[in-house]
C-alpha positions in Angstrom: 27.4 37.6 50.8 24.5 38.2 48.7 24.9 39.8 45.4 21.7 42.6 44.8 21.5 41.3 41.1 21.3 37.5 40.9 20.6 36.2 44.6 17.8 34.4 44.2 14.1 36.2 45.4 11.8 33.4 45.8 8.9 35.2 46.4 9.3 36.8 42.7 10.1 33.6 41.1 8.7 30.8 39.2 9.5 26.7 39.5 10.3 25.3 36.3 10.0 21.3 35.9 12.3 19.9 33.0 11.2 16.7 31.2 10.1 14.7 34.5 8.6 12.6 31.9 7.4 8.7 31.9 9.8 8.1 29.0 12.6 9.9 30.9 12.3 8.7 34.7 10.3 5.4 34.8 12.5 2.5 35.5 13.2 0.6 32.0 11.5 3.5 30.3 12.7 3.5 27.0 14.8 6.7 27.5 15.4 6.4 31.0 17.7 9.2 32.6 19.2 7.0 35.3 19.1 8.6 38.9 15.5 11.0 37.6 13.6 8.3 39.8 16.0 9.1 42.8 15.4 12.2 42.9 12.0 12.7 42.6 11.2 13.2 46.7 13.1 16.1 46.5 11.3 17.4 43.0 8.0 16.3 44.7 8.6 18.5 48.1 9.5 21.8 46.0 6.6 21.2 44.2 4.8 21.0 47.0 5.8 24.4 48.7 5.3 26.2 45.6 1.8 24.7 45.3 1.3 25.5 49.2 2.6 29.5 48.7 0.3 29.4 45.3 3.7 30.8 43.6 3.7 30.4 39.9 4.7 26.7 38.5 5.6 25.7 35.0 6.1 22.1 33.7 8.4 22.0 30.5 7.8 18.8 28.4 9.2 17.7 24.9 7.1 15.7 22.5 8.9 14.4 19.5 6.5 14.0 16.3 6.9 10.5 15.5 8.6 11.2 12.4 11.6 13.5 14.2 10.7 16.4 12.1 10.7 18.2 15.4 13.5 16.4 17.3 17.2 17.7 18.5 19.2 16.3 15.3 21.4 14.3 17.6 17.8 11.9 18.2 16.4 12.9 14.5 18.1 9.5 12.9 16.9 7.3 15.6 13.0 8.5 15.7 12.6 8.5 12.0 14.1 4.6 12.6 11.4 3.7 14.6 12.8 4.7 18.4 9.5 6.7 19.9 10.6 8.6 22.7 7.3 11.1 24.5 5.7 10.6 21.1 2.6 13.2 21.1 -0.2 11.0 23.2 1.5 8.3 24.7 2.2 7.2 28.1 5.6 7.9 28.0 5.1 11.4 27.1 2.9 12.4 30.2 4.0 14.1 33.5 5.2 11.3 36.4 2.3 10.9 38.6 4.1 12.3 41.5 4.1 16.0 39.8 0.5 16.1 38.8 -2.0 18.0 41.0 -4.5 15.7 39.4 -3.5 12.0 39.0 -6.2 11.5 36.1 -5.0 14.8 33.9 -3.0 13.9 30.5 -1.3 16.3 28.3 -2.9 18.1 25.3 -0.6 17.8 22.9 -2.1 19.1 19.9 -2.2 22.5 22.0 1.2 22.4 24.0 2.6 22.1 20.2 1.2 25.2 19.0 2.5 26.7 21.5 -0.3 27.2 23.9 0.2 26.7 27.8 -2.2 23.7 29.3 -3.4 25.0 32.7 -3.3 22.1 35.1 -4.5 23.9 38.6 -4.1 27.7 40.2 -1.0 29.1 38.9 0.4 25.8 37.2 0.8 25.5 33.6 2.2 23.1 31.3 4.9 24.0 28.2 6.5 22.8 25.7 9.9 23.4 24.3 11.4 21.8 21.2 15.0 22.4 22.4 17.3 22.0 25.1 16.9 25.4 26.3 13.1 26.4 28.1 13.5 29.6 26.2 14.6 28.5 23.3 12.2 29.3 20.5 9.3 29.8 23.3 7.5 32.5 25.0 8.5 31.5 28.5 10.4 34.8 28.9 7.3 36.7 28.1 5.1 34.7 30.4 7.8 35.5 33.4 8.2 39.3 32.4 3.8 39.2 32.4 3.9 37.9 35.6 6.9 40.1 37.2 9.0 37.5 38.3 12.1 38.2 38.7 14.0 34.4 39.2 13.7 31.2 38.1 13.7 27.7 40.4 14.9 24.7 38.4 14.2 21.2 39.0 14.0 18.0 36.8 16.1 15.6 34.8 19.1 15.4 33.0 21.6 18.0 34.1 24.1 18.3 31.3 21.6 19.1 28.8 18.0 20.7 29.8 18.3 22.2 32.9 22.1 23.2 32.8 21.0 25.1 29.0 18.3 26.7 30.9 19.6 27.9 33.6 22.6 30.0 30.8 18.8 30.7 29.3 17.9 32.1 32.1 20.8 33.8 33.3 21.7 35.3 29.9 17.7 37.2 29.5 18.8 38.5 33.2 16.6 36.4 35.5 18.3 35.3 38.6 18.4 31.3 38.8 18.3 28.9 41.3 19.2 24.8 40.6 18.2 22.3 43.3 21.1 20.8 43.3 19.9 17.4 44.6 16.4 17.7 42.7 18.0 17.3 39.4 19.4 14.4 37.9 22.8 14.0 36.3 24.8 16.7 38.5 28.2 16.4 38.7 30.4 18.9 41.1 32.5 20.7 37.9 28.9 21.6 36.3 28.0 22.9 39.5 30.9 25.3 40.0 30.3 26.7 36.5 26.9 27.6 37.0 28.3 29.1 40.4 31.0 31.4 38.0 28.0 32.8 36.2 25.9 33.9 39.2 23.4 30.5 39.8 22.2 29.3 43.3 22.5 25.9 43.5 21.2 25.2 47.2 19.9 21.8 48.0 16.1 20.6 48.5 16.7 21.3 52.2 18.4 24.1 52.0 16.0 26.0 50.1 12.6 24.9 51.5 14.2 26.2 54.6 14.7 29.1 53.4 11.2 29.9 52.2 10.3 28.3 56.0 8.6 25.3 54.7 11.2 22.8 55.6 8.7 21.1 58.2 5.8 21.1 55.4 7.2 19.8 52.6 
């Protein structure tokens, strides 16, 4: 049954990419988050339906300073030894070519690490976050309440970290979430059940382009 505070209202919501970056999802990349490649169809086809209902879209990218001032501490010793991972400029830190709406656009870093959003196309922007957490020490929230959305739609790589912490972000500032389940990599059945306990929709690809009616679209 659907529950009238955190079913997910698609309509009033916004698609949030997480780190579906060359580094992260190229094969042999040097941070590679196996099974990111696999599951970009299904990232590429939400995309897609969000683009073709011109519903708000936000990228979230990391970009660690080369000499880890900025990094989680658990990678801090490891980029100050040399290990670049999306350094500020490089290939590795740009948005996979299947998410772009422009195949030629790069990132400006300089900008996303003041804080700025990059606007890529029509309701599609690009952030940056310097933790696990979207929210965490940005103005996402803000940007959401501006807009009067109501839920988020998460997508991207590496489940137990990023987009499991953002979804609690989410869910703890009141938003209602929705995880694709099968458009992010690294989910495993417990995590799923505990975003279940705390409210999250964790439909699949299918599932949910169905029910925005795009299924034969996308």
């Amino acid at each position: 049954m659907a529950d009238r505070y955190t079913t997910p209202i698609p309509q009033s919501s916004a698609l949030l990419t997480i780190d579906v970056q060359r580094d992260f999802t190229d094969r042999g990349a040097v941070a590679e988050i196996p099974g990111t490649g696999d599951c970009l169809p299904a990232m590429q086809r939400i995309l897609e339906a969000y683009r073709r209902r011109r519903w708000t879209i936000f990228h979230i990218v990391r970009l660690y300073l080369a000499g880890g001032s900025n990094a989680d501490v658990c990678r801090r010793q490891a980029i100050e030894a040399g290990h670049g991972i999306v350094l500020p400029g490089s290939p590795g830190a740009e948005l996979v070519t299947p998410l772009k709406p422009d195949p030629d656009m790069t990132l400006d870093a300089n900008a996303l690490l003041s804080g700025k959003l990059q606007q890529l196309a029509e309701k599609e922007w690009v952030m940056y976050k310097p933790r696990w957490d979207a929210f965490y020490g940005t103005r996402l929230e803000q940007h959401l309440r501006d807009l009067g959305l109501t839920t988020v739609v998460i997508v991207g790589c590496n489940f137990p970290n990023c987009p499991r912490t953002t979804a609690y972000g989410a869910s703890m500032r009141d938003f209602r979430v929705a995880l694709i389940a099968d458009a992010v990599s690294g989910v495993y059945e417990q995590g799923l059940k505990e975003l279940h306990g705390i409210g999250v929709a964790t439909p699949s690809c299918e599932e949910y382009l169905s029910e925005i009616g795009l299924a034969a679209y996308c």
